[in-house]
C-alpha positions as CSV (number, residue, x, y, z in Angstrom):
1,X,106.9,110.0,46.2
2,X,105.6,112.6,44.8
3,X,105.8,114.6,40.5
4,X,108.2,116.4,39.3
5,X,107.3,118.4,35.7
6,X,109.9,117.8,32.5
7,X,109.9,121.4,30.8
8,X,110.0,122.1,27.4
9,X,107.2,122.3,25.5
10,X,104.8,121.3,26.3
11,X,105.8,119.9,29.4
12,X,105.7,116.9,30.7
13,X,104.4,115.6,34.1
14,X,105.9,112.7,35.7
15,X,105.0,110.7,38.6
16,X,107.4,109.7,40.8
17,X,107.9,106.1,43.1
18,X,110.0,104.0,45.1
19,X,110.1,100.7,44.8
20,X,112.2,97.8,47.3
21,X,111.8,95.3,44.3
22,X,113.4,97.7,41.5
23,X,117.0,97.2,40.4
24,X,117.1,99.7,37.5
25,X,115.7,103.0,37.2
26,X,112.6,102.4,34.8
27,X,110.6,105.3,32.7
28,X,107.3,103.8,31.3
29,X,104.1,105.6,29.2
30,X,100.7,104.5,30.1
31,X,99.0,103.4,27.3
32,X,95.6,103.4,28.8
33,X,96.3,107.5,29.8
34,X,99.3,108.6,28.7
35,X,100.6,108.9,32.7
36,X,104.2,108.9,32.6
37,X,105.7,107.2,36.0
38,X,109.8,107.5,37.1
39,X,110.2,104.3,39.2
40,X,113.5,104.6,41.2
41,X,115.3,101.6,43.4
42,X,115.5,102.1,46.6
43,X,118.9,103.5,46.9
44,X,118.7,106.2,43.7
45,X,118.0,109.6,44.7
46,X,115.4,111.8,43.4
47,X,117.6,114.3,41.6
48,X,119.5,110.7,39.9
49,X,116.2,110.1,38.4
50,X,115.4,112.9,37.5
51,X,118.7,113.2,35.4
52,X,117.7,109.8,34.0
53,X,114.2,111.3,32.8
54,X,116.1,114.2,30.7
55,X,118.7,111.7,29.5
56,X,115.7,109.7,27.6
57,X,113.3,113.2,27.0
58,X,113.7,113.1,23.4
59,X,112.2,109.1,23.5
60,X,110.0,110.2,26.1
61,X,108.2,112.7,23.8
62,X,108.7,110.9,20.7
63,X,106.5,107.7,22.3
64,X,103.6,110.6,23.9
65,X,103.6,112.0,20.2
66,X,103.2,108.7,18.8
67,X,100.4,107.7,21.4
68,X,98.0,110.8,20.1
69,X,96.5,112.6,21.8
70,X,93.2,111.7,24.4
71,X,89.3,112.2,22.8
72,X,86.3,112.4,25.1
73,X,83.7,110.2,23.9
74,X,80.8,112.4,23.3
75,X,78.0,112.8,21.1
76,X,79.1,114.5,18.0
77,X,82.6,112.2,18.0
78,X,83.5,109.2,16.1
79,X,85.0,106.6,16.8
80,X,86.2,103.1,15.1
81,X,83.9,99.9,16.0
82,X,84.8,96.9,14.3
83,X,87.9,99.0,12.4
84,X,85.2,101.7,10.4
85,X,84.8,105.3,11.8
86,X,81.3,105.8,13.5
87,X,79.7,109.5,14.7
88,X,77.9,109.7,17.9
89,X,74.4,110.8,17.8
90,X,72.1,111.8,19.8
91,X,68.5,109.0,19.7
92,X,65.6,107.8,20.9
93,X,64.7,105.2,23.2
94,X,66.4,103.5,26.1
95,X,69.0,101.6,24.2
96,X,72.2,102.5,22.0
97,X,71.3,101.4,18.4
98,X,74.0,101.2,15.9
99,X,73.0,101.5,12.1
100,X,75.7,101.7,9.3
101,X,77.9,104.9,10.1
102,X,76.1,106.1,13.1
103,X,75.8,105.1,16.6
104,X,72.6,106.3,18.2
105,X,72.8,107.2,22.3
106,X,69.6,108.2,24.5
107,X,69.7,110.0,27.2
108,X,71.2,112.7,28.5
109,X,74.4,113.6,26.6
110,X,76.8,114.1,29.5
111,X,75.9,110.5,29.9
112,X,77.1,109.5,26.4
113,X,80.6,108.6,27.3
114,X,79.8,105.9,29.8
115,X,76.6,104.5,28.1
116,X,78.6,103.6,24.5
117,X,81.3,102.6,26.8
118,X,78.8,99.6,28.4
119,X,77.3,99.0,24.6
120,X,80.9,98.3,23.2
121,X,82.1,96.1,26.7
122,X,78.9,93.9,25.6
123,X,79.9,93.7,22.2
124,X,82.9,92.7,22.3
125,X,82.1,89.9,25.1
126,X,79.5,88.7,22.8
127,X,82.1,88.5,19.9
128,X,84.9,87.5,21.5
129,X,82.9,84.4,23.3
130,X,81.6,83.4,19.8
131,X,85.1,83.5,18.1
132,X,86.7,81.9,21.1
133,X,83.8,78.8,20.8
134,X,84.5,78.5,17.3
135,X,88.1,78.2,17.8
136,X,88.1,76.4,21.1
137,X,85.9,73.7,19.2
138,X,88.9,73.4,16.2
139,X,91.3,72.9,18.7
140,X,89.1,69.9,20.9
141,X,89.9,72.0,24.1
142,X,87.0,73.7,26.2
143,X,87.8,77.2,28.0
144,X,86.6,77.9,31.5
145,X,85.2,81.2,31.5
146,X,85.4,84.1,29.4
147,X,87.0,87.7,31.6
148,X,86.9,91.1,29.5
149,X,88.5,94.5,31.1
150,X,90.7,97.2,30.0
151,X,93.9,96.1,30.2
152,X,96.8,98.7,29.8
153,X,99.6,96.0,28.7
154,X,98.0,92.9,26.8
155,X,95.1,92.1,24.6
156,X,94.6,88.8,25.9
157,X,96.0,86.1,28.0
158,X,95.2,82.9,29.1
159,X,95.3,81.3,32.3
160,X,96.4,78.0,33.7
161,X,92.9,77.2,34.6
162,X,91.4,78.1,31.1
163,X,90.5,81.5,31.8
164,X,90.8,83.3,28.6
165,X,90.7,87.6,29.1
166,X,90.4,90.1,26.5
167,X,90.8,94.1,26.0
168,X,87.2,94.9,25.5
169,X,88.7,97.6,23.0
170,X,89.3,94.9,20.8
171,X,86.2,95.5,19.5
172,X,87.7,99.2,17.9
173,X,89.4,96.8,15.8
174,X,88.7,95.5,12.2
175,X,87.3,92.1,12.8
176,X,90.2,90.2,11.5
177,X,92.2,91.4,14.4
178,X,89.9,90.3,17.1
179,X,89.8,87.2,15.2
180,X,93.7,86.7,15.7
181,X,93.7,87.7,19.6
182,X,90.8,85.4,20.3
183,X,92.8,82.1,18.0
184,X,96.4,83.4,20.3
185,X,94.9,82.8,23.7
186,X,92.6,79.7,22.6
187,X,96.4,78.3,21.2
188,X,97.2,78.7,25.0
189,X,94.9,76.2,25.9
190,X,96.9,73.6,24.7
191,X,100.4,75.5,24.4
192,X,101.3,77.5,27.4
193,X,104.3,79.2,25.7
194,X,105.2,80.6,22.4
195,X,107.4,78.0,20.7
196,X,107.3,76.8,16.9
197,X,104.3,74.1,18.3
198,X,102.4,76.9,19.6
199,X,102.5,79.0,16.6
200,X,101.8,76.3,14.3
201,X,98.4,75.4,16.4
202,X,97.5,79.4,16.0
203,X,98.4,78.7,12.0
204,X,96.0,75.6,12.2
205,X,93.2,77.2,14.0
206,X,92.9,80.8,12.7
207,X,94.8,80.9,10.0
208,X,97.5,83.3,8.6
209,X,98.4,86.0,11.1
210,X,101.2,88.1,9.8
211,X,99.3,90.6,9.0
212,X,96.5,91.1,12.2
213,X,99.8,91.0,14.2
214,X,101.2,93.7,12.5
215,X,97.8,95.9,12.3
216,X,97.3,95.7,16.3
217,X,101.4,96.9,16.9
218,X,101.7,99.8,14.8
219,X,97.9,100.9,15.8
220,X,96.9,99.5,18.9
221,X,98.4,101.9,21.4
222,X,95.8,104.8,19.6
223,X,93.6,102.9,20.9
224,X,93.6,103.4,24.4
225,X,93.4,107.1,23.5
226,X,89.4,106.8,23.6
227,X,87.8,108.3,26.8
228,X,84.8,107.5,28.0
């Protein structure tokens, strides 16, 4: 449909869509960019939207304040691996090398962004598949395959078929929290729901949880903040 800009300061842009299948006007903040879409039912006019849009401005800016704001992953920049802060710099070679505090990236810097953004993908597969064996083998149930992307609204799920998928930014977490997302979606394997038997098997499994839970609401939206 088109944008239309909230003013104020600073303002705000806001995408604008129609959708047949709406019933409600909706107002949602991408996580992954911080892209703020209007979606309006068929029947709502623009201007109704729009009025909607001013109507929640103050929640609006409250959640884009909340979210942070966006870094470009370069070299010089830190970022969290496995929950601890680590600076980009610049080294030799053909492959990124991290050691203690520092993550070491060849090549040409422009290319920084996108080469640590392939080192951390294969990190966190190979972390996530081990965790997700070790827990799959607890609970006596095998998974079909592994998926990792960057998902904008879940850490994880897990399919009918066994198909377990994972943020790969789950590896910007401490280790503790991976830990809990990986024992969730294994749970799935044998409960496909969240009732009192399915957290019980995540209890049995992994452990307490209470407290990875809480870590990836409050600071797991910051995380999609990263650019690379």
């Amino acid at each position: 449909m088109g944008q239309h800009i909230l003013s104020g300061n600073p303002p705000v842009p806001i995408i604008l869509r129609k959708s047949a299948r709406a019933k409600r006007i909706s107002l949602r903040i991408s996580q992954l960019d911080g892209r703020v879409t209007l979606t309006l039912p068929k029947r709502v006019s623009e201007a109704e939207g729009i009025a909607f849009a001013r109507e929640k401005e103050a929640w609006l800016r409250g959640h884009l304040d909340q979210r942070g704001v966006d870094l470009d992953i370069a070299i010089g920049t830190s970022l969290p691996i496995e929950g601890t802060q680590r600076t980009l710099q610049t080294g030799p070679g053909r492959r990124v090398v991290l050691d203690g505090d520092i993550l070491y990236v060849p090549g040409a810097p422009e290319q920084a962004g996108k080469r640590v953004q392939a080192f951390l993908k294969q990190m966190a597969r190979d972390k996530l598949a081990a965790t997700s064996d070790h827990y799959a083998d607890l609970l006596g149930k095998p998974y079909a395959r592994i998926s990792i992307r960057d998902t904008r609204s879940r850490w994880g799920s897990c399919s009918s078929s066994g198909t377990l998928m994972y943020s790969w930014r789950l590896i910007l977490c401490p280790p503790e929290v991976l830990n809990y997302v990986a024992g969730h979606e294994v749970a799935h394997l044998a409960e496909m729901n969240h009732s009192s038997a399915f957290w019980d098997t995540v209890t049995r499994i992994h452990g307490p949880y209470a407290a990875p839970r809480a870590w990836l609401r409050k600071n797991g939206s910051g995380l999609h903040a990263y650019r690379f």
